[in-house]
N, C-alpha and C positions, 0 to 999 in steps of 0.2 A: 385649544389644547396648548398652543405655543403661550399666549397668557401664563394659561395655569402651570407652566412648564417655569417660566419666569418669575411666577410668585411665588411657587416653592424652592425656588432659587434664592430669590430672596430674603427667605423666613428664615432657608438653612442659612446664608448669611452674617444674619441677625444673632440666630443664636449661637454661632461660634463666635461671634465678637463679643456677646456678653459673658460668654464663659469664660474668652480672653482676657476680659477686664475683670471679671470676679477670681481668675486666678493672680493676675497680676496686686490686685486687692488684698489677699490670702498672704501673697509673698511680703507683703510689706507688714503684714501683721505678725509671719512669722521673723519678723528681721527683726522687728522693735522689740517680740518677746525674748527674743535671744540678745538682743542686747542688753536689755532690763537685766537679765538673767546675770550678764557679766560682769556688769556694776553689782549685782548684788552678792557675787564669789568672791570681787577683791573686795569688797567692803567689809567682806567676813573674814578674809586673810590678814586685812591689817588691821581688825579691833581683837583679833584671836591671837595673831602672831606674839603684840607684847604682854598679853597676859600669861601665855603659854610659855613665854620666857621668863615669866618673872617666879615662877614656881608656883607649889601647893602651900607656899608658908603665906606669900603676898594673897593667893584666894582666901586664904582663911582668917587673915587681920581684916580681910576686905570685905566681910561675909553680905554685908548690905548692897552691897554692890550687885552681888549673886543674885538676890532675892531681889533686889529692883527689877534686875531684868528678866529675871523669870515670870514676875508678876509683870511685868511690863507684857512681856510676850505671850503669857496666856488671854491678857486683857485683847489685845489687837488682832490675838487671833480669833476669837470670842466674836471682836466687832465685825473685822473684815466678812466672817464666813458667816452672822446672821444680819449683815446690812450689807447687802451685793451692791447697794446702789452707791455707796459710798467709792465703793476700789472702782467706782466708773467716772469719776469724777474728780478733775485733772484743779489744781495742783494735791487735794487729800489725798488721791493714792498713793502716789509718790513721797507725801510725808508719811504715812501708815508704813509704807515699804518698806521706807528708809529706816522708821525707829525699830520694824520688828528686825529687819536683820543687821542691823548693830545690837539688840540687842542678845539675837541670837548667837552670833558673834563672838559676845560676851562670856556667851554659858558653853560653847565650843572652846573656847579659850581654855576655862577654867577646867571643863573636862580633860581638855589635851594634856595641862598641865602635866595629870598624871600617869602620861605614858612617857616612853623614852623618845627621845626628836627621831630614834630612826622609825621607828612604829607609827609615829605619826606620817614622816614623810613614805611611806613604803603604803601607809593605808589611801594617802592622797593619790599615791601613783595609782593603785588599784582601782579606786571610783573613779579616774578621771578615764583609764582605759575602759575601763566595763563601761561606763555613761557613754562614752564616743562608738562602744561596740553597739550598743544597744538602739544608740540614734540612728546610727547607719542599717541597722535590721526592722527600725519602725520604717526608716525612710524606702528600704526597699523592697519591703515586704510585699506580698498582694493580698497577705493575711490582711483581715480587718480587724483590731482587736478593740472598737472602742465600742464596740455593743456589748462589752465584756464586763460594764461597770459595778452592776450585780453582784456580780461572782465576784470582782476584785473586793467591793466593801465588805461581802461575805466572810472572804480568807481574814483582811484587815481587821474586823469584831473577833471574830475565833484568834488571832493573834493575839488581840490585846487582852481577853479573856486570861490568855495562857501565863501571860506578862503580870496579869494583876491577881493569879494565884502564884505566881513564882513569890512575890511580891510579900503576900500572905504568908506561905511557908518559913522566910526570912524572918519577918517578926514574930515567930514563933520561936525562931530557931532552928529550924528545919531546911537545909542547904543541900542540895542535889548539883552536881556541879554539868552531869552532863542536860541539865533541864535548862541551864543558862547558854550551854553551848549550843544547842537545840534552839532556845528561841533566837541565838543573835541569828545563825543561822537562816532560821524562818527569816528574821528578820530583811535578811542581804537577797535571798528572793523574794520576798514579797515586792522591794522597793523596785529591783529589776523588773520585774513585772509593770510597776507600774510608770519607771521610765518609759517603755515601751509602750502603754496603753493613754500616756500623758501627752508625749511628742505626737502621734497621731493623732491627736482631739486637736494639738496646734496646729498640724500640717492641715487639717480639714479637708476638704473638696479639692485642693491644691494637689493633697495625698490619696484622693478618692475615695475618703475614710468619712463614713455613713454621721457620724457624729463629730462636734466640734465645741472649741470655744467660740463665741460671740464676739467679734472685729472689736468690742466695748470693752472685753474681760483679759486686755493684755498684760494687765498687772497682776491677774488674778490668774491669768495662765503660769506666765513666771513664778510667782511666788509659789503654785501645785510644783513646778519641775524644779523648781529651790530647795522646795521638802526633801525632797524623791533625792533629791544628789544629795542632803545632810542625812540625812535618815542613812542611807547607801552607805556613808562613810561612817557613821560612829556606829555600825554593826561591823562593820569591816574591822575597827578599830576594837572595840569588843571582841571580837574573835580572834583576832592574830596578835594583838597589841601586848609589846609587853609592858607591865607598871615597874616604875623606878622603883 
C-alpha cells in the first residue's frame, strides 16, 4: 500500500510538471504571436500614415500602385490560407507576412485618405479600446467560445451574402443608405466576436480553452488577429467616419 501510495504520488508529480512545461510552452507562443502581431500594426501605420497624407489626388495619379497591392494581397492571401505548410516555414512566413501587410497598409492608406484625420484618429481610438476590452473578456472569461467556429463562419457567409447584394443594388442603381449602415454595423460585431473567439484559440490550454492554434501556426495566428483588428477599424470608420 505504501508503494502504491508513492507511485501515485509520483505520476501525480509527473503530470503537473508536464502541464507546467506545456503551459509554460503555450506562454511563449502566446508572446511571439503578440509580437508578430505588433510589427505588423506599425508596419501598417507607417506605409498608411504617408499615403493618407498625401491625399485622394496622389491615390488616383497613383492607381497602379492600388491595384498592385490589392492584387498582391488577394494573391498571398489565396496562398497562405490554401498551403498552411508554407506560413510554417521560417524565413517564407515572415516574407508572405511582411509583403501582405505592407501591402495592406497600402490599400488602408488609400482608404483613409478619404476621411478627415479626426475620424481616422477617433476610429483608431475606438478599435484599439474595444480590442484591449475584448482581450481582457477572452482572457478572463470561463466561457469557452472556440467551439463556436461553426456558427462564427456561419454569421461570416450570411454577412458577406448581404455585402455582395448591397453590392448588386449599387450597380443597378439602387442605394439604401440604412442597408449600408446595417452592414458596417453587422460588420463592427461580427469582428468583435471574433476577436474574442481568435484570442482564445491563442491563449489555448494556457486559457483552458478546448481548441487552439498549433505551436507551428504563429504566423498564422497573428495574421487571423491582424484581420479581426483591420476589419474592426475600417467598419468603425465606415460608420462614424466623416469624408472630406
Amino acid at each position: 500500500m505504501h508503494l502504491q501510495g508513492q507511485s501515485e504520488s509520483m505520476v501525480h508529480q509527473e503530470n503537473m510538471l508536464t502541464k507546467d512545461v506545456a503551459k509554460e510552452i503555450r506562454m511563449g507562443f502566446v508572446r511571439k504571436v503578440y509580437g508578430i502581431l505588433s510589427f505588423q500594426l506599425l508596419l501598417t501605420v507607417a506605409v498608411a500614415a504617408p499615403i493618407c497624407s498625401a491625399g485622394e489626388e496622389w491615390a488616383e495619379e497613383n492607381e497602379w500602385l492600388i491595384y498592385t497591392c490589392f492584387g498582391t494581397t488577394i494573391a498571398l492571401m489565396c496562398v497562405m490560407v490554401c498551403c498552411n505548410k508554407l506560413m510554417r516555414k521560417f524565413p517564407i512566413n515572415y516574407l508572405f507576412l511582411f509583403l501582405f501587410t505592407a501591402s495592406e497598409g497600402a490599400l488602408i492608406g488609400v482608404i483613409c485618405a478619404s476621411y478627415t484625420v479626426q475620424s481616422v484618429l477617433v476610429s483608431v481610438g475606438v478599435t484599439v479600446f474595444i480590442f484591449l476590452a475584448m482581450t481582457a473578456y477572452a482572457c478572463l472569461s470561463k466561457k469557452d467560445f472556440t467551439g463556436g467556429g461553426p456558427f462564427f463562419f456561419a454569421i461570416l457567409i450570411t454577412f458577406s451574402m448581404f455585402g455582395f447584394w448591397i453590392c448588386i443594388f449599387s450597380l443597378c442603381g439602387i442605394y439604401f443608405q440604412w442597408m449600408e449602415v446595417v452592414y458596417n454595423l453587422m460588420g463592427v460585431l461580427i469582428f468583435v466576436f471574433y476577436i474574442v473567439f481568435d484570442t482564445q484559440r491563442i491563449l489555448g490550454e494556457w486559457g483552458g480553452h478546448k481548441y487552439q492554434f498549433s505551436l507551428d501556426d504563429y504566423c498564422f495566428a497573428s495574421l487571423t488577429l491582424y484581420l479581426d483588428i483591420i476589419n474592426l477599424f475600417l467598419y468603425i470608420l465606415a460608420l462614424f467616419g466623416k469624408r472630406k
